[in-house]
N, C-alpha and C positions, 0 to 999 in steps of 0.2 A: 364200144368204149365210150366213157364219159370223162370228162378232162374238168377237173375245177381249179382254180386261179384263185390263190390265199393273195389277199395284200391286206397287209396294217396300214390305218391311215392315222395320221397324226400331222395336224396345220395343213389338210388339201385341199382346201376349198378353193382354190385356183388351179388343181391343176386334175380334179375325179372327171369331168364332165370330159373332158378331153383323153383321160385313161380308157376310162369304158367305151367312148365312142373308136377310139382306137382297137381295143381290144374287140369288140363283135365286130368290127369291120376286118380284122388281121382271123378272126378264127371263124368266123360263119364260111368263110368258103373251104374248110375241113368236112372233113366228112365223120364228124363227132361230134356230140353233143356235148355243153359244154356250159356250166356257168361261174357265174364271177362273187368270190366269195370279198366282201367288205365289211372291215372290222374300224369301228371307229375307236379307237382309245384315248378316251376322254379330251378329244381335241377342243380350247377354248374360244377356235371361231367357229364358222357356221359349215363344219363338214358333214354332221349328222344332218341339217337340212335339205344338204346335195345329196347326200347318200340317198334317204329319202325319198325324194325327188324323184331320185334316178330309178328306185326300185320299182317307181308307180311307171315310170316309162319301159322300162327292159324287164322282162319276165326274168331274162337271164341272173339279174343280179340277187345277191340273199346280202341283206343287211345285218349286225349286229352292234347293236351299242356298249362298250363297259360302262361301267358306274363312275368309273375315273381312270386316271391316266395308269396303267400297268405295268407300261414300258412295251416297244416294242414288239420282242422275242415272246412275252406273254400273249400280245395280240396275236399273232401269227398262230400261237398255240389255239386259240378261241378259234380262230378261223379253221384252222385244221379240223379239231373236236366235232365239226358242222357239215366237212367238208364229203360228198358224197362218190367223186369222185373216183374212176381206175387209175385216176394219173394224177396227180396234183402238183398244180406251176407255184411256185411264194415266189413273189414280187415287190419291191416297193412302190407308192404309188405316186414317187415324185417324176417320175416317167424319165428318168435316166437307164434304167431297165425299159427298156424301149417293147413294147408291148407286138409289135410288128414280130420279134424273134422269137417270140412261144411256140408258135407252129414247129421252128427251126429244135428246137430244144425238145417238143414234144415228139416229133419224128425223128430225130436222132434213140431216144430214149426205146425207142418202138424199134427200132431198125439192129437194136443193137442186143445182142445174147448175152445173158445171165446179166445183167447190168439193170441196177436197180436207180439207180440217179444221174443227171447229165447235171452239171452244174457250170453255169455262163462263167467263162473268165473274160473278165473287162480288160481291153487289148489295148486300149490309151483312155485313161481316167479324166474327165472330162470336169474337175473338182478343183477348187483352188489351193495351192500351196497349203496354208494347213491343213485342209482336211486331207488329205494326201499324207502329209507329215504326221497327223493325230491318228489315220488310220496304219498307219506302217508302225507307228509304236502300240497301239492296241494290240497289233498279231503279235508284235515281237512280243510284248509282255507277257499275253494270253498263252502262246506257243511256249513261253518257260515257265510257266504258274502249272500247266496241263499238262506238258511233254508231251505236245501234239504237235505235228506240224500243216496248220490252216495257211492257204497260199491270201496274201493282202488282195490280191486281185479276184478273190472270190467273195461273195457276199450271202446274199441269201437265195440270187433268182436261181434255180433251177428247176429243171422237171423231175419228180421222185415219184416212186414206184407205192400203190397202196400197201401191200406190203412192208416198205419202210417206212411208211408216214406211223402204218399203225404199230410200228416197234417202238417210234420215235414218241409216242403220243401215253406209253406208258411211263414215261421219265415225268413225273409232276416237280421235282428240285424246282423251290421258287427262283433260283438265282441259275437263270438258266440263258444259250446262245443256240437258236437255231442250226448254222454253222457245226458247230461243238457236236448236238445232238446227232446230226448227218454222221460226223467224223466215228463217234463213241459207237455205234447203232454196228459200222463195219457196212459189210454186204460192199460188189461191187460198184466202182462210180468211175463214170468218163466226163472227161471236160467239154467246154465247146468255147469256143472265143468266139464275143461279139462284141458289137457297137455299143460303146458306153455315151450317152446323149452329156447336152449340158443341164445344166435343173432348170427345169421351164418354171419356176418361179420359187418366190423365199428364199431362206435360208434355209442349212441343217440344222436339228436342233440338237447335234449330238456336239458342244465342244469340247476342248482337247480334256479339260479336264471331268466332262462326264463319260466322254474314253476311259481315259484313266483307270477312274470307279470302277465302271462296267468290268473293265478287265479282271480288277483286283477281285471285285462280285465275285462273277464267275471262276475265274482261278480257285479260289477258296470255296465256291459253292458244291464245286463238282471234283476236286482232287485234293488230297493232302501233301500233294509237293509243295505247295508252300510252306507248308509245315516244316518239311524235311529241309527245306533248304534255310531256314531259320537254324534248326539243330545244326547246320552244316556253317553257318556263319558261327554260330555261338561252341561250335567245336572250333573253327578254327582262330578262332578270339582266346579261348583256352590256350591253346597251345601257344598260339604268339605272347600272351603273358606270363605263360611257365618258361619260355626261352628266353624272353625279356626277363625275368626275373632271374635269372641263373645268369644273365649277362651282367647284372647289376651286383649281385652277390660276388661274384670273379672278379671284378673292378676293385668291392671292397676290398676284396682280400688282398688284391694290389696294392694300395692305399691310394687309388686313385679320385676314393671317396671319402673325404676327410669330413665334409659334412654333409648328411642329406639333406636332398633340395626340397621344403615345402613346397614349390608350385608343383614340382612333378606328380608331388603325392596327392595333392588337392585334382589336380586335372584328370589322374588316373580312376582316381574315386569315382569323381563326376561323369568323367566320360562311361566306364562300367555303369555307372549306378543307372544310368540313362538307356545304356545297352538293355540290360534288366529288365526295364520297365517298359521299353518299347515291347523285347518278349513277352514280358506277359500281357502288355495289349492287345498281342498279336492272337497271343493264346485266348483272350477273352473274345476274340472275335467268332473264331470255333465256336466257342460255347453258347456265343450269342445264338449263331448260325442254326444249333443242335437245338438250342431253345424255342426259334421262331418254328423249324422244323416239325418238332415235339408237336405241336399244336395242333398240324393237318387245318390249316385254312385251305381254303379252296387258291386257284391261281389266280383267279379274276372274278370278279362278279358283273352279269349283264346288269344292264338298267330300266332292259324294257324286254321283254319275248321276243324271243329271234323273228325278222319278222321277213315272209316270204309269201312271193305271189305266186295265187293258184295258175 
């Protein structure tokens, strides 16, 4: 068996040299061969020099540069596409996925019948208040835009079967979540709880509000339940103003409406009109979506030939 190790990197230049050196010290005393797949995306300090670096030191590592930044879930794709791997680990490489448990998640994975992914659940989050708070609202959103249900305490690291990499590796949708693609893909998946670290250095670059994005991205990139549930707002806006309006007309007839109120009418206008408009923004977004789709760009572009020691 051969075991390969996706991580996307973005802003590591403090913390690769300590990932790698961890990782061949946690998986050289396996008895599999095994190397470490590293994807730089487009980071603007000097990780591609580490990377580098590191590839002329470790046979084990395979380097690839993008042209520019992709976004994460892209990266990870690149690294998969390359990845040669029976088993393949995706990890981050701010080393709060703790490099020491792969073995733990690799053997699990192997140990275990018809089960195609073991995926790490982080058992006390080691993250501050926001991001904690920014990632509990990303699932919740994601889980209602998809009608999935993704657990917040899962991320990316787990060990997945070549088999499912390579189901998962025909989904090219640019507006795509690693996560997502595991969940969409099926096939059986077991948990494992580990050790979630603190982040040995930086910051994340994901704040609350490119959460946010992200979610609404992928919501929309990959289901039309957004959609539906837009129709399902503007069904039930219908109906609240054909009842409101029959309550209004009843009144009249009362004569409890001796004369109509211009604010009502001006607010009613404007609030709908607005309603409207927001739909069909929402509707333009699809079409944008269907537009950029149309085109078949590639998901990423390298910057230089994968670059891998003999």
């Amino acid at each position: 068996m051969k075991l390969s190790v996706v991580s996307p990197v973005y802003m590591g230049e403090e913390v690769l040299v300590a990932l790698v050196e961890r990782l061949i010290s946690a998986l050289s005393k396996a008895d599999y061969g095994f190397e470490i797949v590293l994807v730089d995306d487009g980071s603007p300090d000097r990780s591609w020099e580490v990377i580098s670096s590191l590839s002329r030191q470790f046979h084990q590592i395979r380097a690839i540069r993008l042209s520019r930044n992709f976004g994460q879930h892209v990266a990870i794709t690149a690294g998969l596409d390359v990845a040669e791997g029976d088993v393949i680990v995706v990890m981050d490489c701010d080393l709060q996925d703790q490099p020491e448990e792969v073995p733990a998640l690799v053997d699990e994975l192997n140990n275990s019948e018809c089960v195609d992914c073991v995926i790490a659940l982080r058992k006390i989050r080691r993250d501050g208040f926001s991001k904690r708070l920014g990632s509990r609202v990303f699932y919740w959103l994601l889980n209602l835009l998809t009608g999935m249900e993704l657990d917040s305490r899962a991320a990316n690291f787990g060990a997945y079967s070549r088999q499912m990499i390579d189901q998962i590796l025909k989904m090219r949708e640019p507006d795509r979540s690693f996560p997502f693609c595991v969940h969409w893909v099926g096939f059986k998946r077991k948990y494992l709880e580990v050790a979630h670290a603190p982040r040995h250095a930086g910051v994340t670059s994901y704040t609350f509000y490119k959460l946010l994005k992200l979610a609404v991205a992928i919501g929309m990139g990959v289901s039309d339940r957004p959609m539906r549930i837009v129709m399902g707002v503007g069904a039930g806006l219908s109906v609240s103003s054909f009842l409101l309006g029959l309550l209004v007309l009843f009144r009249y007839f009362l004569g409890y409406i001796a004369e109509p109120g211009y604010a009502s009418l001006v607010l009613s206008i404007w609030f709908f009109s607005g309603v409207i408009i927001l739909f069909i923004g929402f509707v333009g977004l699809y079409v944008g979506r269907i537009f950029l789709a149309s085109k078949s760009r590639p998901l990423y572009v390298t910057y230089k030939p994968e670059h891998k020691n003999p």
